[in-house]
C-alpha positions as CSV (number, residue, x, y, z in Angstrom):
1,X,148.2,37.8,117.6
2,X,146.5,39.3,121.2
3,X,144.8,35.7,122.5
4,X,141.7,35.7,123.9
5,X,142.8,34.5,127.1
6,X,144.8,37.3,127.6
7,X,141.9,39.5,127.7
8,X,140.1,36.8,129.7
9,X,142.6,36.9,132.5
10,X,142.3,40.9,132.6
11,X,138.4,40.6,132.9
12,X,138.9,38.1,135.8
13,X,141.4,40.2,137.7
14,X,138.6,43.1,137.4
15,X,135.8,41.1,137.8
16,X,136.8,39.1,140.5
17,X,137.3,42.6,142.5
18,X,134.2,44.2,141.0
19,X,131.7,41.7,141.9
20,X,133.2,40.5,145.4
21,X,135.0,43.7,146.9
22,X,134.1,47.6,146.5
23,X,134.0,49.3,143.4
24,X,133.7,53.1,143.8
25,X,132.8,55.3,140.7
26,X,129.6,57.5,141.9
27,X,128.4,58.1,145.1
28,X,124.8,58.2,146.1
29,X,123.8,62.0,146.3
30,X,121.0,61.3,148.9
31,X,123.6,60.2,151.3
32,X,125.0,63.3,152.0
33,X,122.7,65.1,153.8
34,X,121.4,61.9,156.1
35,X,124.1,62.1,158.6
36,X,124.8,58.3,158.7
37,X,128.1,57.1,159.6
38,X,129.0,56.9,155.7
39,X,128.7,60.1,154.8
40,X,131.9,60.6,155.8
41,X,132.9,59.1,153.0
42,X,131.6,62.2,150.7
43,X,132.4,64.5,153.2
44,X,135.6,63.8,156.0
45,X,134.5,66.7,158.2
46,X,131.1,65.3,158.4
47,X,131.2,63.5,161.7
48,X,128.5,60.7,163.7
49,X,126.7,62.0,166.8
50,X,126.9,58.7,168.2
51,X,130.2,57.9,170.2
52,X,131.1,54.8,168.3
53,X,129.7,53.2,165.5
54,X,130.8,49.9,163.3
55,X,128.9,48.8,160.3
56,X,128.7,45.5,159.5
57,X,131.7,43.4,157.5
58,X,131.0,43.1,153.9
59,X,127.1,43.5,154.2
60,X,127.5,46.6,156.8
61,X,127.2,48.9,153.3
62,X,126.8,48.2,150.1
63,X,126.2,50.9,146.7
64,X,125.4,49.1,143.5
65,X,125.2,51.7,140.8
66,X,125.8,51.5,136.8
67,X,125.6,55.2,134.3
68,X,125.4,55.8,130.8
69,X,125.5,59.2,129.6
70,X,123.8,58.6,126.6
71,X,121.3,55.7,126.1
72,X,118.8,53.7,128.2
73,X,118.4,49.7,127.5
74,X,114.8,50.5,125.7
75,X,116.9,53.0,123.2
76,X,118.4,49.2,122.8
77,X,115.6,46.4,123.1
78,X,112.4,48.1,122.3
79,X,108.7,46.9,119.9
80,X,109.1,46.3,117.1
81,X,106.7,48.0,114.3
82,X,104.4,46.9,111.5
83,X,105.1,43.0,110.8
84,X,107.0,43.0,113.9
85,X,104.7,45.2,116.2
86,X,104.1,42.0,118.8
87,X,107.9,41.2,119.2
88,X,111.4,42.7,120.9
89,X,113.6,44.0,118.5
90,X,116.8,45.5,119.2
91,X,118.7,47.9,117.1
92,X,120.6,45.4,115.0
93,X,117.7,44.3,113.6
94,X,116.3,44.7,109.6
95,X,113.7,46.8,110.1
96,X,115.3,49.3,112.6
97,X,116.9,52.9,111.1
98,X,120.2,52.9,113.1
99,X,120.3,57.0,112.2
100,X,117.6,56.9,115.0
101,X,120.6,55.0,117.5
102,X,123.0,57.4,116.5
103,X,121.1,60.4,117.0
104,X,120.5,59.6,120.7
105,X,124.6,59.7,121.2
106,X,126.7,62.7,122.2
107,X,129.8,63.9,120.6
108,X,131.3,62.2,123.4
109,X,129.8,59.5,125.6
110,X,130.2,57.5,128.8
111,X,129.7,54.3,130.7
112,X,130.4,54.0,134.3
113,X,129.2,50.8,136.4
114,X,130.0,50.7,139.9
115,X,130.0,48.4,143.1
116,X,131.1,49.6,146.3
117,X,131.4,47.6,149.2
118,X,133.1,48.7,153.1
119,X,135.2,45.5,154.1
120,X,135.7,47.5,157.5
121,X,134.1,51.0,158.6
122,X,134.3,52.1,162.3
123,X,134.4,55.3,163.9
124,X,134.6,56.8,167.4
125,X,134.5,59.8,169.6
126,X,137.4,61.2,171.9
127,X,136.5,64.6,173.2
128,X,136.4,66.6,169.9
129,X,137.6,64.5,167.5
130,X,135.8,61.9,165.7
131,X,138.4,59.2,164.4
132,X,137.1,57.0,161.4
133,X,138.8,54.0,160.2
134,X,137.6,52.7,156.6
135,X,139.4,49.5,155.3
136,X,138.3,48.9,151.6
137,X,139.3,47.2,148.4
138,X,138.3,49.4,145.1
139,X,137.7,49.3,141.4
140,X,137.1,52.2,138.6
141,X,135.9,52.0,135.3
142,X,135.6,54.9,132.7
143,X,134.6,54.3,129.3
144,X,134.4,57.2,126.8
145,X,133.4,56.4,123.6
146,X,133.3,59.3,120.2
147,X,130.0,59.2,118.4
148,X,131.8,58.9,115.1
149,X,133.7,55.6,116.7
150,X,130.2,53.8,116.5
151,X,129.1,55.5,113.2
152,X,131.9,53.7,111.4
153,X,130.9,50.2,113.3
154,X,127.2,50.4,112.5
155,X,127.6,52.2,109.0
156,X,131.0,52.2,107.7
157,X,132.7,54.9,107.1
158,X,130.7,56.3,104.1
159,X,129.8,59.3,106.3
160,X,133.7,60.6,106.5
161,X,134.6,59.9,103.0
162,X,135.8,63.5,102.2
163,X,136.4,64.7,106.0
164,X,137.7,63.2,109.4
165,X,136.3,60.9,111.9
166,X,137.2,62.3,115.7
167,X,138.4,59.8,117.8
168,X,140.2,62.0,120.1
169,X,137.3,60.9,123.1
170,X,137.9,57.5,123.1
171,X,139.2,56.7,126.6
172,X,139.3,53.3,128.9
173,X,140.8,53.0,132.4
174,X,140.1,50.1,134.5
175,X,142.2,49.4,137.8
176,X,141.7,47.7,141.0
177,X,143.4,48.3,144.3
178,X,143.4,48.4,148.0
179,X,142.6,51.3,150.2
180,X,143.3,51.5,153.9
181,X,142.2,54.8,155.1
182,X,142.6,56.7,158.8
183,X,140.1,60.1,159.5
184,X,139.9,62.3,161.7
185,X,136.9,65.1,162.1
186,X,137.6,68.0,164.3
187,X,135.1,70.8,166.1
188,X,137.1,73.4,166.0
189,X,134.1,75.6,167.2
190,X,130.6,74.9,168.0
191,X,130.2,76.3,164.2
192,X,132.9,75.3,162.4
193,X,134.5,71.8,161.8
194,X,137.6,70.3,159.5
195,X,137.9,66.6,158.6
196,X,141.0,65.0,156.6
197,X,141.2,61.6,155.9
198,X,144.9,59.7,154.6
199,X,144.6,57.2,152.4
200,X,147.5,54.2,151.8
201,X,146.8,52.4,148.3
202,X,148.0,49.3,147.0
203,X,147.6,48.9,143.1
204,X,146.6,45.0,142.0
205,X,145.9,45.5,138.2
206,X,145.4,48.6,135.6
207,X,145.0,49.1,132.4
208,X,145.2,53.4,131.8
209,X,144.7,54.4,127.9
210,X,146.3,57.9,127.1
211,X,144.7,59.4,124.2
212,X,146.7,62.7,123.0
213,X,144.8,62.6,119.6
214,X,143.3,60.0,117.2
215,X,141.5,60.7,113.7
216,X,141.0,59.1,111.0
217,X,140.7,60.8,106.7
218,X,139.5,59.2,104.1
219,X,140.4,61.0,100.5
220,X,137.6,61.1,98.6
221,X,139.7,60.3,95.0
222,X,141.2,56.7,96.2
223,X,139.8,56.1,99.3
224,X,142.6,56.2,100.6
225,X,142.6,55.7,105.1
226,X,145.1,57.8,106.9
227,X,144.8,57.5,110.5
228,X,146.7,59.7,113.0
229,X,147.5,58.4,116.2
230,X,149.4,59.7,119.3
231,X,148.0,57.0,122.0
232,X,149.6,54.8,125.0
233,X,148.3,52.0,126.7
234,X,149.6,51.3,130.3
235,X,149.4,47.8,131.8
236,X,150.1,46.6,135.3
237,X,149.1,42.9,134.6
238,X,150.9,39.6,134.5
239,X,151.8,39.1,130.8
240,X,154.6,38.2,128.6
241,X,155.0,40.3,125.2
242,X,156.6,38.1,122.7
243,X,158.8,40.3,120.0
244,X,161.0,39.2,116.9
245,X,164.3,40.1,115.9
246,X,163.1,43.6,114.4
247,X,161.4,44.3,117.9
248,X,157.6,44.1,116.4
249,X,154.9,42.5,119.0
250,X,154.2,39.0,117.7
251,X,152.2,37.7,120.5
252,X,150.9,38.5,124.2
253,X,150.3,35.7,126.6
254,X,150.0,35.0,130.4
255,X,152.6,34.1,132.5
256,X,153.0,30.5,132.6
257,X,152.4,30.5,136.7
258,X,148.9,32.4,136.2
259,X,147.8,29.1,135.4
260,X,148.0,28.1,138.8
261,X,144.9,29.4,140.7
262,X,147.0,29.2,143.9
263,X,149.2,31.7,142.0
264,X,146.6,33.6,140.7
265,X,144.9,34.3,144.3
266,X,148.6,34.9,145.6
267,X,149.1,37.8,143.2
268,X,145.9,39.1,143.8
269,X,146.0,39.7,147.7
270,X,149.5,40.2,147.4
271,X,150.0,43.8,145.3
272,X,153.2,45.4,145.0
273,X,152.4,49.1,143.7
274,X,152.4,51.8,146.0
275,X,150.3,54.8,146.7
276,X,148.7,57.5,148.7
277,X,145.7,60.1,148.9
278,X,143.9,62.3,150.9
279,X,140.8,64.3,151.6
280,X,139.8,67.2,152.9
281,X,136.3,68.7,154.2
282,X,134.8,71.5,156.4
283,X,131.3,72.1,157.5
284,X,130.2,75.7,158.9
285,X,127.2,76.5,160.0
286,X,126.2,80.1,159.7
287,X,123.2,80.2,162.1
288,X,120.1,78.1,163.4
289,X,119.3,78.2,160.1
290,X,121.6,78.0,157.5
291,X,124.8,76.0,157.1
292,X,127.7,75.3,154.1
293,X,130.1,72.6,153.8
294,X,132.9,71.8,151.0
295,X,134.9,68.5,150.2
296,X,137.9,67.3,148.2
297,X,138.5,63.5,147.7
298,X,140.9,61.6,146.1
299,X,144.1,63.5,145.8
300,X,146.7,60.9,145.0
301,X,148.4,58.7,143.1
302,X,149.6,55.1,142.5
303,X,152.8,53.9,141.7
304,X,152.7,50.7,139.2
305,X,155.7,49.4,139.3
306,X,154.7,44.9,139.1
307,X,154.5,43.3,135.5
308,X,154.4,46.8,133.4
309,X,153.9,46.8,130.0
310,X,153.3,50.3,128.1
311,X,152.3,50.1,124.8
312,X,152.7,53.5,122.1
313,X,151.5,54.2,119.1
314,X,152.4,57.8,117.8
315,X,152.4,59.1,114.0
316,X,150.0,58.6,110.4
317,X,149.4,55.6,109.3
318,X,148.6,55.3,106.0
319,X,146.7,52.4,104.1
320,X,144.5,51.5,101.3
321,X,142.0,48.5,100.6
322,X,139.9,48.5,104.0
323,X,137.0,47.0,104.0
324,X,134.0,50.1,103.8
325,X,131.2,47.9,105.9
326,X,130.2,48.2,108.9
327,X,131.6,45.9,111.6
328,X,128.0,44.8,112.8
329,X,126.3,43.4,110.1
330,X,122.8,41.5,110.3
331,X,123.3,39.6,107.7
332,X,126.9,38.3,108.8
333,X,127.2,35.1,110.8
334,X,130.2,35.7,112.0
335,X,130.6,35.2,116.1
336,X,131.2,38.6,118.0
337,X,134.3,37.2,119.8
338,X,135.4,36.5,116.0
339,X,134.1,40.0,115.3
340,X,136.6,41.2,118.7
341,X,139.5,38.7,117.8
342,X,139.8,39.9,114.1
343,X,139.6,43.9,115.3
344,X,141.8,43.1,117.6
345,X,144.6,41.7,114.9
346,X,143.8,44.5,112.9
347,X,144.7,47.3,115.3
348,X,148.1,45.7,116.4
349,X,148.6,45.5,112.4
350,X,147.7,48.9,111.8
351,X,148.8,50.6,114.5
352,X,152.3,48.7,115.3
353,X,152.7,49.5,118.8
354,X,156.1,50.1,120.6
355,X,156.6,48.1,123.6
356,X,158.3,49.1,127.2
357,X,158.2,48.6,130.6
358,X,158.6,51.5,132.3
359,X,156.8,52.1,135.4
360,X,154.2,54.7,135.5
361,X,151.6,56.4,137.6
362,X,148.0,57.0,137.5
363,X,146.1,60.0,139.5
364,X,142.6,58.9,141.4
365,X,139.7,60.8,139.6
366,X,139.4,64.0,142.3
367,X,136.0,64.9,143.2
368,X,134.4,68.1,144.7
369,X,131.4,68.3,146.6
370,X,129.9,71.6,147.3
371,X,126.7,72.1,149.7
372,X,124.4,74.4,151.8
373,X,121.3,73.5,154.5
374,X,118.3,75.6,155.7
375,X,116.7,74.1,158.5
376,X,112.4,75.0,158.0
377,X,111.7,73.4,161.4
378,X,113.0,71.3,164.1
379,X,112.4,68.4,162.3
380,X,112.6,69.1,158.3
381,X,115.4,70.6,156.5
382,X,116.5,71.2,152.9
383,X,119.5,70.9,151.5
384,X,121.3,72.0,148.0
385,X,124.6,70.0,146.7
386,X,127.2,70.2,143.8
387,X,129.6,67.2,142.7
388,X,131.8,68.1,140.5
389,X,134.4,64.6,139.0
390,X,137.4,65.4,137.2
391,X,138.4,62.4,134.8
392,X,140.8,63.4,132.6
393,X,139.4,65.0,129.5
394,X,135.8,65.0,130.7
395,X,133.9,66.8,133.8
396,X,131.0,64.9,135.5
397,X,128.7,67.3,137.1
398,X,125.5,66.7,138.8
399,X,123.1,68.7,141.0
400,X,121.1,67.4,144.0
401,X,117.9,69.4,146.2
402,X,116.9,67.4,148.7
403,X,114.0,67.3,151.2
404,X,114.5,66.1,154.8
405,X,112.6,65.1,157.7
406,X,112.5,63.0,161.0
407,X,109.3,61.5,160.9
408,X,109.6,59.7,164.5
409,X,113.0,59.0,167.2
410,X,113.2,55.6,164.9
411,X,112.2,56.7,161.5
412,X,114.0,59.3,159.2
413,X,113.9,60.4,155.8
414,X,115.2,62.4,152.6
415,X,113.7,62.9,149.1
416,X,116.1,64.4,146.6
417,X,115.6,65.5,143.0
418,X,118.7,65.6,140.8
419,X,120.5,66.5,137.3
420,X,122.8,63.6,136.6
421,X,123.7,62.2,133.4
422,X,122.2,64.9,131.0
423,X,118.9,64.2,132.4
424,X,116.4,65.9,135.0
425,X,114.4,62.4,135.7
426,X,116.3,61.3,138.7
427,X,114.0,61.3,141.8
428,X,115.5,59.9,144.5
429,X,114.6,58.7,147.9
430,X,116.0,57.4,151.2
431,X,115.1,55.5,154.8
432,X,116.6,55.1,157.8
433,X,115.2,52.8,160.7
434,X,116.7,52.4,164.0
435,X,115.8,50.1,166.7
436,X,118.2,49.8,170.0
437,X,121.7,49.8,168.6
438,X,120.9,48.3,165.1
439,X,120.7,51.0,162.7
440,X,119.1,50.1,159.0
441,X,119.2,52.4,156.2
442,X,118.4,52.5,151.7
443,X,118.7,55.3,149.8
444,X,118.7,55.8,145.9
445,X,119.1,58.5,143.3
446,X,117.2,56.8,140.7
447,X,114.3,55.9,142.3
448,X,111.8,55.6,138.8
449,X,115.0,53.8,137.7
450,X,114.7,51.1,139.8
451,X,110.1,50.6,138.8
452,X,111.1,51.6,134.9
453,X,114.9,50.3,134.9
454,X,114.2,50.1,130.7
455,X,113.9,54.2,130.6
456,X,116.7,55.1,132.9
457,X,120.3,56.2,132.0
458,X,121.3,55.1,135.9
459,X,120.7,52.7,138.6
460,X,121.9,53.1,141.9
461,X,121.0,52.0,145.0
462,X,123.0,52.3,148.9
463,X,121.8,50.0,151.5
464,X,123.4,48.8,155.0
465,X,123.6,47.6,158.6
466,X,125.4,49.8,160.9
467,X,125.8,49.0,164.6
468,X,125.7,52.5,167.3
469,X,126.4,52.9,170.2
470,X,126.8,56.2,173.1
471,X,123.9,57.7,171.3
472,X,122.7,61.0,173.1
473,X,119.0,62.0,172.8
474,X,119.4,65.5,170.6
475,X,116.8,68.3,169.2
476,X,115.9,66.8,165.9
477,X,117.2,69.8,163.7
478,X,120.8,68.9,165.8
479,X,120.1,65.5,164.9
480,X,117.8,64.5,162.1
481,X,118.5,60.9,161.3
482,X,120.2,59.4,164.6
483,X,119.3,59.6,168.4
């Protein structure tokens, strides 16, 4: 039997990360065209016009974002109808047609939450190069999830009596680890610059699902399940896998010192899993009026190596007697960590995983920005971007216009209009005030999101301090957010 506490521990060592260091999954779009300090981080070659700048520790910039691909919370919670036209319902309830839930999925789906948070950011100027320093702890999450995995939870699997269910989307990765980066932007004309950035990592937990192919028949004559399977599951985490004689998992628990918080803490600041990365970046601008620039970030690797477990589970399993309801029942009473617990037994029953402990790596999600600006006047310019994420199987794309304009010496700021998330309704805005050295900027992508967060598929917003210094008065179109 998997304990709960297992799974417990493996939420803490995430969460403790996700809610009190940075989390990176999606960047802010409106951010790259400001020209604030941190849009370096989108773009290495994009360098500050100030001589020195150093945002503030821990609060100095913050991005708080969370995407679905698929739903919004009212597709979830919404009025009820008829008899129940003056209450909440959600879909689990009586009088709700879950065909209208599962019509609103994909084939495949997504969730992506993120938190990202600068523990150190500080950048200055010596002659043409700009050097940046950018000390950070980070977090990713990617869940994928196959339409027909949640048709056989909320229905059964009536619907694939006959045919195949297509699990081959299904896809987790969670890992946490430290990044200690070192820039450097370079004019190598008046026209052209490069940037690279180097990145030292230092994995601190990871769970990595491989999923080469999973499906599941059902024969129409005997009902009989066959599923095939060709999955691995990676684990850089402190646990102890219990076996018996035959080798066959009988139980997974904690190692006994995790007990300990003093322990707990050590092995969280204390990682031992190596890794590196880079970017790369160039802006060139064309004439007065029009310039292009291109990134690449996150090309690297980490090496787990501390408490590995890998779990496989390759081959057709076949079996007879399963239980045809759905998992989520309204008329069961059954507890959903029951619910979690007794799925849980079932799939290390079905699937009979093989155990290891081989280390292994994992590759950071690489991510390619592609953009262009015209410059209308001195003091408004628009600008066009591509992002383009690579995560394994699946390709996030999104597309940004944005408006821009300094308003004032002290006042600055962009209006963007996106495709994200297969939807056109992202508006986004952003503002940047500046008094004496003390620099204050927000800026969002989902800006209905955050007055109707019910009908969104995204909330993100990217606020912060920063602190400049050596700050030359420029022509606005040189210099459209700082002076």
């Amino acid at each position: 039997m998997i304990r709960p506490k297992v799974f417990r521990l493996l939420v803490l060592l995430l969460g403790i990360h996700l809610l009190t260091f940075p989390m990176r999954a999606q960047e802010i779009q409106s951010l790259y065209f400001m020209r604030l300090p941190q849009a370096n981080l989108m773009n290495p070659a994009n360098h500050f016009y100030c001589n020195f700048y150093l945002d503030f520790p821990v609060i100095g910039s913050t991005n708080v974002s969370a995407i679905n691909s698929s739903l919004t919370f009212s597709d979830i919670v919404f009025p009820g109808t008829g008899e129940y036209a003056d209450s909440l319902i959600t879909i689990l309830h009586p009088s709700y047609n879950i065909d209208d839930f599962l019509a609103k999925l994909y084939k495949q789906n997504f969730i992506v939450p993120s938190l990202h948070t600068n523990m150190l950011s500080l950048g200055f100027r010596s002659k043409n190069l700009y050097f940046h320093i950018n000390f950070s702890e980070k977090g990713t999450v990617f869940l994928g999830y196959p339409k027909d995995l949640i048709t056989i939870l909320f229905k059964g699997n009536e619907s694939f009596v006959g045919g195949e269910a297509d699990f081959s989307s299904f896809e987790f990765n969670a890992s946490v680890y430290g990044s200690y980066a070192f820039g450097v932007t370079a004019d190598i004309s008046p026209s052209f610059s490069l940037g690279v950035r180097g990145k030292f990592l230092s994995g601190i937990a990871d769970v990595s699902l491989k999923n080469n192919g999973m499906s599941m028949s059902v024969q129409e004559e005997d009902y009989t399940h066959t599923l095939h399977t060709d999955l691995s599951v990676n684990v850089s985490a402190p646990l102890v896998v219990e076996k018996d004689s035959a080798g066959n998992i009988t139980d997974v628990n904690l190692q006994e010192d995790m007990d300990n918080p003093e322990n707990l803490i050590h092995y969280l600041i204390y990682p031992d899993n190596p890794g590196f990365a880079f970017d790369l970046g160039a802006n060139y601008r064309i004439n007065d009026r029009f310039s292009l620039s291109a990134s690449v970030l996150d090309l690297g690797k980490i090496w787990w190596k501390r408490d590995v477990n890998n779990f496989v589970s390759k081959g057709n399993f076949v079996f007879k007697g399963l239980d045809a309801s759905p998992v989520f029942n309204v008329n069961d009473t059954t507890s959903l960590e029951d619910v979690a617990n007794n799925l849980l037994d079932s799939i290390q029953t079905i699937f009979k995983p093989v155990n290891t402990t081989d280390p292994y790596t994992t590759s950071l999600n690489p991510k390619v920005y592609i953009g262009g600006t015209f410059d209308l006047t001195e003091n408004v310019y628009f600008g066009l971007l591509s992002r383009t994420e690579i995560h394994k199987k699946n390709i996030i794309q999104s597309f940004t216009f944005s408006a821009n304009a300094s308003l004032a010496r002290f006042l600055n700021a962009t209006l963007t209009y996106s495709y994200s998330n297969h939807s056109f309704n992202n508006i986004g805005a952003g503002l940047s005030l500046r008094g004496g050295p003390l620099q204050v900027y927000v800026l969002t992508d989902y800006a209905l999101g955050l007055i109707h967060p019910d009908e969104t598929k995204a909330l993100g917003i990217w606020f912060g301090i920063n602190l400049t210094f050596g700050c030359k008065a420029r022509n606005f179109s040189d210099l459209p957010l700082i002076f």
